[in-house]
C-alpha positions as CSV (number, residue, x, y, z in Angstrom):
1,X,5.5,2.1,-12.8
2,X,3.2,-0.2,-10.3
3,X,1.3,-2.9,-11.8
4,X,-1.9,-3.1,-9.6
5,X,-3.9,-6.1,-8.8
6,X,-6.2,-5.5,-11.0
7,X,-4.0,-4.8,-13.8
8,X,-2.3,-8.2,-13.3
9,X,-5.9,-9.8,-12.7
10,X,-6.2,-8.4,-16.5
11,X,-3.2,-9.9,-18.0
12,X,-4.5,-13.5,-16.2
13,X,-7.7,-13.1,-17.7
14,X,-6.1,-12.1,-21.6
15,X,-3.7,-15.4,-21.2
16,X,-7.0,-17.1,-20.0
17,X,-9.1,-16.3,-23.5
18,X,-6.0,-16.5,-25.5
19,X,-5.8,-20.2,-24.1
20,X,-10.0,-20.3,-25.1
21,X,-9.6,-19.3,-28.1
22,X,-6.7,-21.6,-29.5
23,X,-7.5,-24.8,-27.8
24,X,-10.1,-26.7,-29.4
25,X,-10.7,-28.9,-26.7
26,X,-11.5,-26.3,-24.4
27,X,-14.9,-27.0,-22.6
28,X,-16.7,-24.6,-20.5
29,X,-16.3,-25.9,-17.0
30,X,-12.7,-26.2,-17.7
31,X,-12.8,-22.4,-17.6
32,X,-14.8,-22.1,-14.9
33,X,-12.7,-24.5,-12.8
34,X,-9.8,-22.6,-13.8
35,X,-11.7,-18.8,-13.5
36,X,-12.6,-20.0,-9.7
37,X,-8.8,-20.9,-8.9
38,X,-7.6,-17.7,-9.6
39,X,-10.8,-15.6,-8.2
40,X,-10.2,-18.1,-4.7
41,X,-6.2,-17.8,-5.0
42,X,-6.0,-14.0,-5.2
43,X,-8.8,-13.6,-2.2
44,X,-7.4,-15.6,0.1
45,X,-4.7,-13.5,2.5
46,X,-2.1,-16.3,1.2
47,X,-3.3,-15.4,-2.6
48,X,-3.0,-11.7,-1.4
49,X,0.5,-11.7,-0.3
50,X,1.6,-14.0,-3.5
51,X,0.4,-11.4,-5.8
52,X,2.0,-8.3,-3.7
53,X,5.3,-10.5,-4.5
54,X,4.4,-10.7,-8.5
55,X,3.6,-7.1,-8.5
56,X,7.4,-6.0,-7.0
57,X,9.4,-8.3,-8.7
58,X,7.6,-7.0,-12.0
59,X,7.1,-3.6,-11.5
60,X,11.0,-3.2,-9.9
61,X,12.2,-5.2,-13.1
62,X,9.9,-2.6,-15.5
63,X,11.9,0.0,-13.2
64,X,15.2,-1.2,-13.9
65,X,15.1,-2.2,-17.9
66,X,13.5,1.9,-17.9
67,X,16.3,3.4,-15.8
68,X,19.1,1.2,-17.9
69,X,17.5,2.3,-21.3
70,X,17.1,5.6,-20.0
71,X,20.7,6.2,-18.9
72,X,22.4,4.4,-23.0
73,X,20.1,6.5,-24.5
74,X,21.3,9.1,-22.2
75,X,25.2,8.7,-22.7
76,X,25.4,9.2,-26.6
């Protein structure tokens, strides 16, 4: 399993309105602020290579929790 960018760019954006939604407090250019970090962080070649790290360690550790269920489910 690969989680692609965009994939992860829609898990960001769920955390993001789950944050919305529960704070109170939450003002609009808060979320903008925040919305232009990520857009600016993920575009920039540094952003880029951070998020081809994210996207091994989590999809080798979605591979190994799959291959270590998949061999005890295996062996009974």
């Amino acid at each position: 399993m690969t989680l692609t960018t965009t994939g992860l760019f829609v898990l960001c954006c769920i955390g993001l309105g789950i944050w919305m939604k529960k704070d109170s407090s939450f003002r609009r250019r808060e979320f903008l602020a925040v919305s232009l970090f990520w857009i600016l962080a993920v575009a920039t070649p540094w952003g880029a290579a951070g998020v081809t790290k994210a996207q091994d360690l989590l999809g080798n550790g979605v591979q190994t929790a799959t291959s270590t269920v998949n061999s005890v489910s295996n062996s009974k």
